[in-house]
N, C-alpha and C positions, 0 to 999 in steps of 0.2 A: 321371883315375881311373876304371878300367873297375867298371860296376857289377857288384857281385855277386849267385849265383844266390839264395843265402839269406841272411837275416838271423840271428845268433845271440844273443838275448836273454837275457842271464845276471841275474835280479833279485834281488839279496843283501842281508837283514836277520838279522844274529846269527849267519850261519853261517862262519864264521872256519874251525870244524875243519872243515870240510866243503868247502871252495873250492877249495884247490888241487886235490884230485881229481877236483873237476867240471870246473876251469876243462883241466886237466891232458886228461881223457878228451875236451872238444869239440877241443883242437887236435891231436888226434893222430889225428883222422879220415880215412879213406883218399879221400872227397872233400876238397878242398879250398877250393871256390870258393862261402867264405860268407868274413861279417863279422862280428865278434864284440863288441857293447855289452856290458859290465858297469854295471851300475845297483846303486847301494848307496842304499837308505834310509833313512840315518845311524843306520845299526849303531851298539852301543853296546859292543860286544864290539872284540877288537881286530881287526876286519876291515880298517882301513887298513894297518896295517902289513904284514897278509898280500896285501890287493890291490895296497900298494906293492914288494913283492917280485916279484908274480906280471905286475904291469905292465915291470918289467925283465929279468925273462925271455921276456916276449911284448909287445913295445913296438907291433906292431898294432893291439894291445887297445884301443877307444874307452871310457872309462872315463866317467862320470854321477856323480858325488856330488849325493843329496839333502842340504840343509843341516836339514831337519827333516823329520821321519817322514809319509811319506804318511797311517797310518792302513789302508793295504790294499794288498795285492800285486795286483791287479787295476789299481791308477793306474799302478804298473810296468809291465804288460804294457801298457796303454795307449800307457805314454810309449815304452816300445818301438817299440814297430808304431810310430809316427809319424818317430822319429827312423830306422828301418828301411830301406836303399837297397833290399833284395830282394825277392824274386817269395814268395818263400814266409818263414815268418816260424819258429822254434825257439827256445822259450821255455825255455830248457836252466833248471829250477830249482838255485839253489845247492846244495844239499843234495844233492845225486842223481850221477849219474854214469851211462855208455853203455856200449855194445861201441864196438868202430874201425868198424866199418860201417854203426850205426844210419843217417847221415844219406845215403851212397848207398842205399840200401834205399829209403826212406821218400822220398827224389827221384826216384829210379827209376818208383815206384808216383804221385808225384804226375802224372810226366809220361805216362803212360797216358794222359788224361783232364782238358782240361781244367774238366772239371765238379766234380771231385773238390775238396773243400775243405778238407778235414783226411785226413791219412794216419797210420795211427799200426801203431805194434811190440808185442809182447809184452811184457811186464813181471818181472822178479823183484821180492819184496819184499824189502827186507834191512831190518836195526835198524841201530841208531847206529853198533853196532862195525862194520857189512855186512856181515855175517853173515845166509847167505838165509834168509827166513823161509817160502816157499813161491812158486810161482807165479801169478799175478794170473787164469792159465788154472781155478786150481781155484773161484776167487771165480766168475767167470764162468760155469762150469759150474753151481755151488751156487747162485747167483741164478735164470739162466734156464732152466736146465735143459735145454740144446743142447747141440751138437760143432760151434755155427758156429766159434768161433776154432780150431777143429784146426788151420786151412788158412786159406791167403789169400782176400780176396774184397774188392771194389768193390761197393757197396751203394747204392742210389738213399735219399738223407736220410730222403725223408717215410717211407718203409720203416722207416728205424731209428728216427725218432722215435717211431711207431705202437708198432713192437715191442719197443724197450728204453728208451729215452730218455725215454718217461714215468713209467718204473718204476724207475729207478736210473740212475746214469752208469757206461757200459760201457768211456770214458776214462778209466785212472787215474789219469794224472797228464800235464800238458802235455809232459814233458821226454819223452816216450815221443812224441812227435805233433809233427807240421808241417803248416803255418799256410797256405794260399794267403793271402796279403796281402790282396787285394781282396777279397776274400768279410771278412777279420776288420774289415777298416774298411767294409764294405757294411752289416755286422751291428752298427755301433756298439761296436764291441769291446766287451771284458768290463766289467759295469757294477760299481764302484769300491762301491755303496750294500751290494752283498751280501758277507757277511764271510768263508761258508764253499763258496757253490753257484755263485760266478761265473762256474768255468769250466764247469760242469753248463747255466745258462742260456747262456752265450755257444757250446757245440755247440750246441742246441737254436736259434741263431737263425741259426749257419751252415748246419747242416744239411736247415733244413727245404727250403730248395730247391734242395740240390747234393749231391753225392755222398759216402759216406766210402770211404775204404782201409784198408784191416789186411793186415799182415806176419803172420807166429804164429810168427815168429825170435824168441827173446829177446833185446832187444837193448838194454833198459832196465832201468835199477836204481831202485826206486823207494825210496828210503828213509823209511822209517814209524817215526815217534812217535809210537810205540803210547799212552802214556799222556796226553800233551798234546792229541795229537789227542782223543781220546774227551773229557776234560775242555772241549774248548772245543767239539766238538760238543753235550754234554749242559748246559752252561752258562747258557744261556737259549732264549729260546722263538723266540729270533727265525730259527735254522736251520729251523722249521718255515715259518715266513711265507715263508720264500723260498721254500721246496719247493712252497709252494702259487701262486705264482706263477709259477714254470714249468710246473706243472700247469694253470695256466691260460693263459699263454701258447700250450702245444700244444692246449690244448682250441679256442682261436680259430683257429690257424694251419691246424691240421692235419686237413684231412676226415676223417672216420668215426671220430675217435677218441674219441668220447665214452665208450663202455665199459669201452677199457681205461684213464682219465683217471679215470671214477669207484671202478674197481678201486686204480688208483694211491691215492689218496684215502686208501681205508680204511688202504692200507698204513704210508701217512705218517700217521695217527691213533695205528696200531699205535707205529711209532715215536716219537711223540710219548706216549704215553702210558708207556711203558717208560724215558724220558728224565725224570720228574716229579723222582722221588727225588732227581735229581742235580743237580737246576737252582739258582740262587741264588735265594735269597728277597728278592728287593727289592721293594718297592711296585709297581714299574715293570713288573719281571717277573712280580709275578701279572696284572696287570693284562691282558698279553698272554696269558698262558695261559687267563682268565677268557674271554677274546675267541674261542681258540681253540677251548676243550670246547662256545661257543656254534656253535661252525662245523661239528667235528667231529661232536658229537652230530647231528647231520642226515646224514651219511656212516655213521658203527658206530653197531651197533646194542649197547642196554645198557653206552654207554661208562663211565658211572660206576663198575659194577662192577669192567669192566676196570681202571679205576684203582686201586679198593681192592685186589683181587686182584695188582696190580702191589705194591704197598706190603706187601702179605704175603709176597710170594717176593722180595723184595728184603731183608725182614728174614732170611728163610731161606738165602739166599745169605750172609748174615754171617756167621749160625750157621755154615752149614758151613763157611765157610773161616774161622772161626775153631776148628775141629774138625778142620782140615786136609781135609774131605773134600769141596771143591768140585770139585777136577777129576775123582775119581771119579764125581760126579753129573754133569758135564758130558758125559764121555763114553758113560755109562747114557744119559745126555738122546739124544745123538745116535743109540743105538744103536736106542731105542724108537721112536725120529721121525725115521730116517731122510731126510735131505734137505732136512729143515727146519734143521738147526741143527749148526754143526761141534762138534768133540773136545776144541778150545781155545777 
């Protein structure tokens, strides 16, 4: 059995309506010469049925059933990469779906360069139906406030980390990006402990001493749950701990970056502090956030206030959209503070 160039890591929990068109768009790629795992961990939805259909239409397919739930798509991508015969590794998400050329493109760019470690494409967003919600280029521009993605570019890591990667993650999603293998198990792959930022810390330990790539083809569908996502970002306090540990992470690894590490800081305070209203109130969970206003208050300054001042304009956000006029205030917001904040 000749090995293949790439690995193609499909990790499926719950997404049943969503498979066929991911599994559907990785085999109908104008490269050829990958392998394709599916990993399910043990969906609860009817995903067998559907990966039992999709297995007989694509009898290549190496298929994985977990008998019980890892607890994190992170153990997935782990078990991937391990189980993985190729050179580079495509964590194709179930949910999501390509163009036919993403994975030439993105091999093409890896083979430039053996330094490179990650190569990744442009992005569209779609909702459930896939229906485009915008392009991932405008995120990018409204965070950093560049034209780097206009155009293609190979990037030395410690660069990106200095520049972006302490400040947000400029990867949206893996199914847009490929893996050098050896760099992802050099880096310990992505760690299973963090629930939301795993693949945020896992660039940051590949990248610090290799390269990245970008396409600025669209050639990735990135499918957003708009509203689960936000709920389980704002859920508890623990999406903060982790932010702060890649912040300190880069603060160790990566020379001269302390100022823009303590800029990040305040940032992630900000968002922390705009996250209070929506978190669960368990014992457990104040208790982290008690830990956290003791960490932040030494980053922002007059954080307290911030807080009450948050709990005010969150009541006000009610008002208005229970008045029907929040997105006229949203896009007033935008229009007075340009750059700061989009229309939606």
């Amino acid at each position: 059995m000749s090995t293949p160039k790439v690995s193609v890591i499909i990790p499926n929990y719950n997404h049943a309506a969503y498979l066929p068109q991911r599994v559907h768009s990785v085999m109908k790629q104008g490269f050829h010469d990958f392998e394709v795992l599916l990993l399910d961990d043990a969906s609860t939805d009817n995903s067998p049925e559907v990966i039992a259909d999709l297995l007989r239409t694509y009898p290549d397919i190496v298929f994985h059933q977990n008998k019980t739930n890892s607890g994190s798509p992170f153990v997935q991508w782990n078990k991937g990469a391990h189980l993985a015969r190729g050179k580079y590794l495509w964590i194709a998400e179930s949910d999501d779906y390509c163009a036919p050329n993403l994975l030439q493109n993105l091999v093409e760019s890896m083979e430039q360069d053996e330094e490179i470690a990650i190569s990744y494409a442009q992005s569209y967003l779609v909702n459930e139906q896939g229906e485009t919600l915008n392009s991932y280029a405008e995120n990018l521009k409204f965070i950093y406030k560049t034209d780097a993605w206009e155009k293609a570019f190979v990037k030395k890591g410690e660069e990106v980390c200095r520049e972006w990667l302490i400040r947000h993650n400029p990867i949206p999603n893996a199914s847009g990006a490929l893996f050098r293998k050896s760099v992802f198990l050099e880096a310990g792959g992505a760690d299973p402990a963090m629930r939301l930022n795993g693949d945020w810390f896992l660039y940051a330990k590949m990248l610090r001493a290799h390269k990245l790539a970008f396409r600025p083809e669209h050639l990735n569908f990135f499918r957003v749950h708009a509203k689960t996502q936000r709920q389980r970002a704002r859920a508890t306090a623990d999406v903060y701990r982790e932010l702060i540990r890649i912040n300190d992470y880069l603060r160790t690894n990566i020379p001269g970056i302390d100022k823009q590490a303590d800029d990040a800081l305040v940032e992630i305070a900000s968002w922390w502090t705009g996250s209070l209203p929506y978190q669960v109130k368990t014992r457990e969970n104040q208790k982290k956030n008690r830990a956290l206003y003791q960490y932040f208050k030494k980053k922002k300054p007059r954080l307290a206030l911030h807080i009450v001042l948050t709990y005010f304009i969150i009541g006000g956000r009610f008002l208005f959209n229970t008045l029907g006029l929040l997105k006229p205030a949203k896009k007033l917001r935008s229009r007075l503070f340009p750059g700061k904040y989009f229309e939606h």
